[in-house]
N, C-alpha and C positions, 0 to 999 in steps of 0.2 A: 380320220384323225380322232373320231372319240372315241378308238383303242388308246391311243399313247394318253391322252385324256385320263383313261379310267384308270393307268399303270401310274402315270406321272404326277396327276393332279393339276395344278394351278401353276407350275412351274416354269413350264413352259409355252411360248405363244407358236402358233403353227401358222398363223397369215401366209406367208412366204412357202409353206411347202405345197411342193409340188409331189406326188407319189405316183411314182411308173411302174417299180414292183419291188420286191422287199430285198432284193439286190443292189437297189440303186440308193445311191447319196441322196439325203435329203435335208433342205438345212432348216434349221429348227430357231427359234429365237429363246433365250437362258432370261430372265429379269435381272440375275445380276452380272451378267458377262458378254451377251450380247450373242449373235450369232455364230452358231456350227454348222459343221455335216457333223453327218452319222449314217452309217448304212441302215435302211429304216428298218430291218428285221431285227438287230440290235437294241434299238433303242424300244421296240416293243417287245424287248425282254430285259428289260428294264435299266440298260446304260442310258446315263443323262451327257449333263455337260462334262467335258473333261475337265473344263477349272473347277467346279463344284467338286469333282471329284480329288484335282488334286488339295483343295481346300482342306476335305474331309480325311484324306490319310496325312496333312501334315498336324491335325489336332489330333487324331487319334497318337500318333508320334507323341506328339505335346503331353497329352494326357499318362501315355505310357508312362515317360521320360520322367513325369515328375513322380508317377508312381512305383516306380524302379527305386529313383532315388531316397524315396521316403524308408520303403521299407528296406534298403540296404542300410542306409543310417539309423533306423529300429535295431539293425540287427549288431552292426559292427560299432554305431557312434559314429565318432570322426576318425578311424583309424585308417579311413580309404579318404583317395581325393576323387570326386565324379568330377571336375568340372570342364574335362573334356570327351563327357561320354556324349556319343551320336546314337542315341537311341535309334532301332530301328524297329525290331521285335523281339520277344525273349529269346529268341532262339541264335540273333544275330550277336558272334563276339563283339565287344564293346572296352573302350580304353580303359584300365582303371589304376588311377596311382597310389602304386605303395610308397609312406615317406622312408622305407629303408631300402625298398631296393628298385623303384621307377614304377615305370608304368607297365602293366599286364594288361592282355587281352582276354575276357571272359565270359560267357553267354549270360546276360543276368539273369535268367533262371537258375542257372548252378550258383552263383554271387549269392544270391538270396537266399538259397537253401545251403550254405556252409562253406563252399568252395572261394578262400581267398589268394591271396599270394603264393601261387606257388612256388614261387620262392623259401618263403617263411613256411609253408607246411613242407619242404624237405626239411628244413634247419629244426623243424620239431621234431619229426621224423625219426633224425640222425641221433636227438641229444633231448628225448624226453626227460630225463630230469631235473634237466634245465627250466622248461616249463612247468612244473609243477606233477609230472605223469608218472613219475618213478622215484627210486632210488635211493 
């Protein structure tokens, strides 16, 4: 045990394991969740608890989510609505509402770097002088 020890820290208590060989389930005690298994070869390559883990990707989300939304409203103002995006990752499409033509789906990476409505970038598209591009 003072492998998972020197991998995990202080995190978890081992009282309760029992170790037969790195195939086998062993259950581990969390401080703040309480008892798992874990295959022990796993867990000495450094998976911990699964709540701590799902803890940590839904802050990492959180953190994303508010940072998406910042720097899209840097870029655009209020001319988009976030307030039904599910952030996942840059890469995941995400709701986002136009007040003129609904809601679009789009990876907020592209969102951030220029790609809005496409809707409204055919309609500039079609009749750039209308925006200001021509004519």
């Amino acid at each position: 045990m003072s492998k998972a020890q020197k991998i995990h820290g202080d995190l978890y208590s081992y009282k309760e394991t029992v170790y037969v060989d790195s195939k086998s389930d062993v259950t581990i005690h969390c401080s703040r969740h309480g008892r798992f298994r874990q295959v022990a070869s796993l867990h000495l390559q450094g998976q911990g608890c699964p709540a701590c883990g799902l803890e940590r990707g839904a802050a990492a989300r959180r953190d994303g989510l508010e940072d998406f939304k910042a720097k899209a409203i840097a870029r655009y103002g209020t001319t988009y609505d976030y307030a039904e995006v599910e952030y996942v990752n840059s890469r995941t499409k995400v709701k986002i509402g136009c007040p003129i033509h609904g809601p679009f789906f789009k990876r907020p990476a592209m969102h951030i770097n220029g790609e809005g409505c496409p809707t409204c970038g055919m309609k500039r598209r079609r009749n750039p002088a209308q925006h200001g591009f021509g004519g």
